[in-house]
N, C-alpha and C positions, 0 to 999 in steps of 0.2 A: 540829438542835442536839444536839450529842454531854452525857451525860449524868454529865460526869467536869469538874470545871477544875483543872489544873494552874498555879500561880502562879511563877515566877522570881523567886527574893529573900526569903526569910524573914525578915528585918528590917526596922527600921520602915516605909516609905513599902509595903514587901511586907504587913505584919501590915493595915494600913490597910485594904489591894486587900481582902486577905481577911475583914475584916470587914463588909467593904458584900456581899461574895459570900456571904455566910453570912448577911446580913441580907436578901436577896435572892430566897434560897431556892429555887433555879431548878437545881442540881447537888444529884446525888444522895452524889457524894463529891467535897472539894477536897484536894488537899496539894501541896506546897511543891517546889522545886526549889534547892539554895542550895549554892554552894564553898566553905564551910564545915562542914566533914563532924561536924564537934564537936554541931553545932545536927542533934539530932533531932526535936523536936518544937517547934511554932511555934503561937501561938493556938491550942493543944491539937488542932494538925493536924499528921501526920505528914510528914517530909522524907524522899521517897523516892529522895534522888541528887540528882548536880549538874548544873549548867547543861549541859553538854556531854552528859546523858543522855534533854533533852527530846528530841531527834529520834526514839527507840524509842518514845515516846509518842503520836505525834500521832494516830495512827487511833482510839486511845482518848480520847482528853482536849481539851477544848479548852484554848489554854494562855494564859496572858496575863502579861506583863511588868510585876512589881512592883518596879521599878527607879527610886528616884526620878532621879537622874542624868539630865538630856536625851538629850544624846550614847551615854552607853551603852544608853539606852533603844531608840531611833531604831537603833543599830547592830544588837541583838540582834532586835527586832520586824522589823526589815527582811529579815534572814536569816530570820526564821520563815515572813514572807510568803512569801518565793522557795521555799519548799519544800510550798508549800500548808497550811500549818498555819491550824485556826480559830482565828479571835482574836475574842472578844466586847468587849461594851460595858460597863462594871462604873458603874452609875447608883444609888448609896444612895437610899432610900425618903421621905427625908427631903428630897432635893435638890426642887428646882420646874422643871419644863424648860417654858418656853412652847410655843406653833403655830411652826411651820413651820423646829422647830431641827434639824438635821443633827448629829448627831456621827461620828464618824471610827471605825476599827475601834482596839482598844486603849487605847481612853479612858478613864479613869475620874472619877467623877463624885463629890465628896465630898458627906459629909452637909452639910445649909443649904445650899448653892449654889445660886445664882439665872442662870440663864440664859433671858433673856426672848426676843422670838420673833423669826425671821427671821435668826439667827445662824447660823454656820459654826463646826461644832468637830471640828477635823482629827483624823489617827490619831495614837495614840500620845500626846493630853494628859493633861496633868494638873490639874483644875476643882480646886481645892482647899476645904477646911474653910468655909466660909462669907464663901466667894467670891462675886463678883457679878458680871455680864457682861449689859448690856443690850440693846436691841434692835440690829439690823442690826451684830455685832460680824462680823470672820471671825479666826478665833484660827486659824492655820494650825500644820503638824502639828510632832509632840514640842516642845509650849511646857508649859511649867508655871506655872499662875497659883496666888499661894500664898496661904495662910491668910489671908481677911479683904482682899483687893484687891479695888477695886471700879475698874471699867470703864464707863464714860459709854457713851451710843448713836455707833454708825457708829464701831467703833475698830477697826484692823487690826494684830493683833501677827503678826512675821516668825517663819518657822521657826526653830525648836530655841531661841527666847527666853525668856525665866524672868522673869515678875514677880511680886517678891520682895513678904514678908509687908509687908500694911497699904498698898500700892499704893494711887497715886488716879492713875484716868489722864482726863482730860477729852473731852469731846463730839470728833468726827470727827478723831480722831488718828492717825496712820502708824508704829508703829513697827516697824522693819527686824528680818530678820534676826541672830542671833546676839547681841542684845541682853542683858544681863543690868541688872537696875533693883532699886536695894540697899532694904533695908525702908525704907519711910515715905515714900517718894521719890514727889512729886506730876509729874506728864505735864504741859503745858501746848501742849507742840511738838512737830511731829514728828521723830520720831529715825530717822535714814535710817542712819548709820552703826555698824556689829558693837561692842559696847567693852560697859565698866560704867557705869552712869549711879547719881549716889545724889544727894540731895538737896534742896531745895523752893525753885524749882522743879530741877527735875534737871541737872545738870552729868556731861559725861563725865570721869571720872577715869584 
């Protein structure tokens, strides 16, 4: 483990990454990478350059994507894979992970988050703020589950899908690929089909 983290994105969902990393305490120095040349200093961590300057970095730093964005997330971590770049796991102190949970390279893991045991958490998510995800889930990669959604046992969300804050998804549910599910919106079926769902119980719109 290289003894430097380099984070992409000094704004918010970035500031977040780097608080769990400073709470963490595992890097000896972190700072910022962001296209915004205005923003020097982020959580009183310095911005040493932009996106386009991590590839000078990587034999020093490990670096990891504070992008809340799915899509651009998935685009930028993917390119970093292909070039051998390390990407850690960014897990707050506070979060609960059960036995026998997996996560993915590039995840990060918010504070309160309940992930209980025998789950799958792909690269590139995002566990959000006092989220919940129970036994035998498999949350596959760049999904982001948001603030305060709670996940039933045996639930499978598709790549680059986003459920949205205060989610309730119910016991052994499917939901596909490219899915986005709007706040408050309760699961009851499974969703095979890419769109926006919002609702209770859920409707595609």
């Amino acid at each position: 483990m290289k003894n430097k983290l380099l984070i992409i994105g000094a704004n918010g969902h970035g500031k977040v990454v780097a608080d769990i990393a400073l709470k963490m305490d595992k890097w000896q120095n972190i700072a910022f990478l962001d296209d915004d040349e205005s923003i020097k200093l982020s959580m009183g961590l310095e911005v040493i350059g932009t996106s386009d300057d991590v590839f000078t970095h990587l034999d020093e730093y490990e670096i990891f994507v504070g992008i809340g964005n799915n899509a651009t997330r998935h685009k930028i971590q993917e390119k970093l894979e292909s070039v051998g770049a390390s990407l850690p796991i960014l897990v707050h102190p506070s979060a609960v992970i059960g036995s026998q949970v997996d996560i993915g390279i590039g995840t990060a893991i918010m504070a309160g988050a309940i992930i209980n045991c025998c789950t799958q958490i792909g690269k590139g998510c995002i566990v959000n703020t006092g989220s919940t995800i129970d036994h035998d889930n498999n949350i596959e990669d760049f999904v982001h589950i948001s603030p305060g959604a709670h996940l039933a046992g045996t639930v499978k969300v598709g790549k680059g899908s986003w459920v949205g804050i205060g989610c309730v998804v119910s016991n052994n549910i499917n939901i596909g690929n490219g899915c986005q599910l709007g706040a408050g919106s309760v699961v009851v079926k499974d969703i095979s089909e890419p769109g926006v769902y919002v609702g209770v119980p859920v409707r595609r719109v």
